[in-house]
DRENKE-568105 format. One record per residue: x, y, z of N, C-alpha, C in turn; residue in three letters. Coordinates in steps of 0.1 Angstrom, whole numbers, always signed. Example, Ala and Ser with C-alpha at 12.3 -4.5 7.8 and 13.67 -1.06 7.14 Angstrom:
<recs>
+-------+-------+-------+-------+-------+-------+-------+-------+-------+-----+
!   n.X !   n.Y !   n.Z !  ca.X !  ca.Y !  ca.Z !   c.X !   c.Y !   c.Z !   r !
+-------+-------+-------+-------+-------+-------+-------+-------+-------+-----+
!  +132 !   -57 !   +78 !  +123 !   -45 !   +78 !  +132 !   -33 !   +78 ! ALA !
!  +128 !   -22 !   +71 !  +137 !   -11 !   +71 !  +129 !    +0 !   +79 ! SER !
+-------+-------+-------+-------+-------+-------+-------+-------+-------+-----+
</recs>
This chain:
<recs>
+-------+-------+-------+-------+-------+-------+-------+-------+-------+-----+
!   n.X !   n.Y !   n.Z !  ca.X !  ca.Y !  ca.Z !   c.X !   c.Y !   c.Z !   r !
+-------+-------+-------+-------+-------+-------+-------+-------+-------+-----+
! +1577 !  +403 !  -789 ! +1583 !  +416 !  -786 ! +1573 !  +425 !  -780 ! UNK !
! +1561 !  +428 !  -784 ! +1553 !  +429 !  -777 ! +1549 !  +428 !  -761 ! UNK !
! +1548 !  +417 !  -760 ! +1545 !  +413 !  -745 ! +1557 !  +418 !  -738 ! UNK !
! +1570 !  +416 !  -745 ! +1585 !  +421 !  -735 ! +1578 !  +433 !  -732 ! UNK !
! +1577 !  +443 !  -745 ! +1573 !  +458 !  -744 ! +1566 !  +458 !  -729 ! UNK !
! +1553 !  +451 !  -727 ! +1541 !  +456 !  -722 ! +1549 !  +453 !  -709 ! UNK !
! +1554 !  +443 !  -704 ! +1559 !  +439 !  -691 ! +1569 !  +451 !  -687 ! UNK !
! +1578 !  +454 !  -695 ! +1585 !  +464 !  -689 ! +1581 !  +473 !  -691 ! UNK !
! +1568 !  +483 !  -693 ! +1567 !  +493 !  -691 ! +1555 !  +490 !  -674 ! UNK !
! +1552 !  +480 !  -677 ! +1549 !  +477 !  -663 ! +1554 !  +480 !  -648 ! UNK !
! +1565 !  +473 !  -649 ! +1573 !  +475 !  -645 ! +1585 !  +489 !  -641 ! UNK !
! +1588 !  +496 !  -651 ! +1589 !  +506 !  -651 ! +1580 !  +520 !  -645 ! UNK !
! +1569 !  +516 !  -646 ! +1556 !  +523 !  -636 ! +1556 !  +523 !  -623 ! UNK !
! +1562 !  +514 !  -618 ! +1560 !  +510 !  -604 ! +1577 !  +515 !  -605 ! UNK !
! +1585 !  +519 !  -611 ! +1604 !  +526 !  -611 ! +1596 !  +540 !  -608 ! UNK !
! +1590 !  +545 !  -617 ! +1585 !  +560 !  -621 ! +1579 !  +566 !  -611 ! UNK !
! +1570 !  +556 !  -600 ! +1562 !  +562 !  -586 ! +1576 !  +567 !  -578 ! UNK !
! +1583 !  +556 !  -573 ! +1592 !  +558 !  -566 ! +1601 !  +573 !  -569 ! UNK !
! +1605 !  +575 !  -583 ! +1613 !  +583 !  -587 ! +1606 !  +599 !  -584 ! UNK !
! +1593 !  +598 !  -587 ! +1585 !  +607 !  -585 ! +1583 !  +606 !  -569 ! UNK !
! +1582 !  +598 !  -560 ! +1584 !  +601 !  -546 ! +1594 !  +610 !  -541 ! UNK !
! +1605 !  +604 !  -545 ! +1619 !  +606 !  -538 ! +1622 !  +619 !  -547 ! UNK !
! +1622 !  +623 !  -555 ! +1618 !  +633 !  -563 ! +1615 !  +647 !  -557 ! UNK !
! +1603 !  +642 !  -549 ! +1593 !  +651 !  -548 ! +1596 !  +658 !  -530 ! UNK !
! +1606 !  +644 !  -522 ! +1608 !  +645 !  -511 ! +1619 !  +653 !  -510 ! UNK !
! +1628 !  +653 !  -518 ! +1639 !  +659 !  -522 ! +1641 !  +675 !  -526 ! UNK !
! +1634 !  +671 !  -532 ! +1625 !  +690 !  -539 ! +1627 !  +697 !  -526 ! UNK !
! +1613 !  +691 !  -517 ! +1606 !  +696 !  -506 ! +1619 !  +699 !  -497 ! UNK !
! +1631 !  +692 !  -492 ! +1638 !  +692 !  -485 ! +1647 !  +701 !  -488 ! UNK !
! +1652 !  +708 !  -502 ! +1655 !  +720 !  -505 ! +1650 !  +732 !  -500 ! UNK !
! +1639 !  +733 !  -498 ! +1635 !  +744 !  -491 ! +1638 !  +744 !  -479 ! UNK !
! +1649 !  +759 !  -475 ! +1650 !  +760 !  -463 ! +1642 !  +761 !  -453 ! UNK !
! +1639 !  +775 !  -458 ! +1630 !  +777 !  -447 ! +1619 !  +773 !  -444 ! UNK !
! +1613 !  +763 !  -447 ! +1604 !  +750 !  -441 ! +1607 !  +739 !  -436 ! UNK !
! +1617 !  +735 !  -431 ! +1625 !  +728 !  -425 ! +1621 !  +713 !  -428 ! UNK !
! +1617 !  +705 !  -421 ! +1610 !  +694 !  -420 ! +1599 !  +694 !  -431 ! UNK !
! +1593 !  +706 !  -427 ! +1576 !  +706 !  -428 ! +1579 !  +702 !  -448 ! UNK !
! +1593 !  +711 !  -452 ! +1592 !  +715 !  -468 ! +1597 !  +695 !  -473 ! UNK !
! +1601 !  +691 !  -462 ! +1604 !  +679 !  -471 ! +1590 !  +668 !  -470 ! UNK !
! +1583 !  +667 !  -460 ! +1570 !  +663 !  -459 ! +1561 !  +673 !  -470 ! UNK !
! +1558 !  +681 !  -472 ! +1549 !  +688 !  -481 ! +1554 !  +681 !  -497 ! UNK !
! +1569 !  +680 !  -501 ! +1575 !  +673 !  -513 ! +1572 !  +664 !  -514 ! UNK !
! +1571 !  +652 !  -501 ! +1567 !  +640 !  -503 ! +1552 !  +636 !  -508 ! UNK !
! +1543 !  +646 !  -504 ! +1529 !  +644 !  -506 ! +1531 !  +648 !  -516 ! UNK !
! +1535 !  +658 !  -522 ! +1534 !  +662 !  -535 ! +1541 !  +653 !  -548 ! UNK !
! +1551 !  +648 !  -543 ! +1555 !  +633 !  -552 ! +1550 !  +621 !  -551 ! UNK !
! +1539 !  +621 !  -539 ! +1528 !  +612 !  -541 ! +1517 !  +615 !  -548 ! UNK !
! +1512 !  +625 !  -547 ! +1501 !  +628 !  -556 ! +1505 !  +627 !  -570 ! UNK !
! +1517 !  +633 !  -571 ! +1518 !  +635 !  -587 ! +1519 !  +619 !  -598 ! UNK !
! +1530 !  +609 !  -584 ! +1530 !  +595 !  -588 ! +1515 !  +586 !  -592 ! UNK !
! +1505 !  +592 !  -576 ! +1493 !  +586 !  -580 ! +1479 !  +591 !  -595 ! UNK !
! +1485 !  +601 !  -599 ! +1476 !  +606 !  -610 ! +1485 !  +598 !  -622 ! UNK !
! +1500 !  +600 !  -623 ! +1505 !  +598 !  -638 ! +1502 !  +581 !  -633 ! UNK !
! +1512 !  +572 !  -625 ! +1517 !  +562 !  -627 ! +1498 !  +556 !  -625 ! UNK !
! +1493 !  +561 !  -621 ! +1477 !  +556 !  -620 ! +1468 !  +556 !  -633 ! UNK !
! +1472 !  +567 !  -640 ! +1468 !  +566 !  -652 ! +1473 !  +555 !  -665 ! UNK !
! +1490 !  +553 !  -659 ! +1493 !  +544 !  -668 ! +1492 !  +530 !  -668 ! UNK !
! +1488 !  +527 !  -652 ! +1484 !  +516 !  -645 ! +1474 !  +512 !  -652 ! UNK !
! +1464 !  +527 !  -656 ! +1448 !  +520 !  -659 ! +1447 !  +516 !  -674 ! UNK !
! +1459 !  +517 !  -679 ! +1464 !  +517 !  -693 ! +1468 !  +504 !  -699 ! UNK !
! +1477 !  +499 !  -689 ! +1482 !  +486 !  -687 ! +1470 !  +477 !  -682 ! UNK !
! +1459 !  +475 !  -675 ! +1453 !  +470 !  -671 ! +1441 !  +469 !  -683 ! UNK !
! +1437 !  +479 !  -688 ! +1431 !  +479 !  -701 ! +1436 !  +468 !  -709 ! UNK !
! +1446 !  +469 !  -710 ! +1455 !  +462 !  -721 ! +1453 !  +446 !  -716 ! UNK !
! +1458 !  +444 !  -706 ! +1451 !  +432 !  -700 ! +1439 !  +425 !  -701 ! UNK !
! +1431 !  +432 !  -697 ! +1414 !  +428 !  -701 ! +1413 !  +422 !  -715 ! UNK !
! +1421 !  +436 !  -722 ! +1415 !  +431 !  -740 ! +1415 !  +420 !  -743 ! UNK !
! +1430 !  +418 !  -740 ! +1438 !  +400 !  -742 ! +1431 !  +392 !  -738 ! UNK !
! +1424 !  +391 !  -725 ! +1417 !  +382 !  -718 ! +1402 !  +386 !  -726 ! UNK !
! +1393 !  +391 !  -734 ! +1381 !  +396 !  -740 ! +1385 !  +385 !  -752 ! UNK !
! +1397 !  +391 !  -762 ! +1404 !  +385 !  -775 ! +1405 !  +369 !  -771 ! UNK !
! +1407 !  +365 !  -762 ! +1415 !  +350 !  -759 ! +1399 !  +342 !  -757 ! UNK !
! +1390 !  +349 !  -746 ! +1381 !  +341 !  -746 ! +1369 !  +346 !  -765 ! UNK !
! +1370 !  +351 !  -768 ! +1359 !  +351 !  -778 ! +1368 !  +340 !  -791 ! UNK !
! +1378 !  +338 !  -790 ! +1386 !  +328 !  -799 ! +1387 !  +314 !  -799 ! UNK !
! +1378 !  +309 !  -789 ! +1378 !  +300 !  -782 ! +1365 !  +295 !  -788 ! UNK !
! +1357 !  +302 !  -794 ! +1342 !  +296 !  -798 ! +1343 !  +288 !  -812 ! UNK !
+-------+-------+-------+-------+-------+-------+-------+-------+-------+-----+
</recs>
């Protein structure tokens, strides 16, 4: 149950960038009076915001990784 857990929040990380893209482009494109410029400005801003959270939780999952692979080889002796 575990491992399901860890896979789909994996997975769901790489849902969460996107959502926060399109999000963010969307936002941006609300704004009238910046025409173009407001939906380009939302996009970078739903990229940055994607690359701080989903990056953080990347580094989270990837941690989690290592351990297993630390745990698996010291079990081995």
């Amino acid at each position: 149950m575990n491992k399901f857990l860890a896979s789909t929040i994996g997975f769901l990380n790489g849902l969460l960038a996107v959502i926060f893209i399109g999000g963010g482009a969307a936002a941006g494109s609300q704004m009238q009076e910046q025409g173009d410029l407001g939906t380009f400005l939302g996009l970078l801003a739903g990229l940055g915001l994607a690359v701080v959270i989903c990056g953080i939780l990347a580094l989270f999952i990837d941690m989690r990784n290592e351990l297993i692979q630390i745990r698996k080889a010291l079990n081995t002796d």
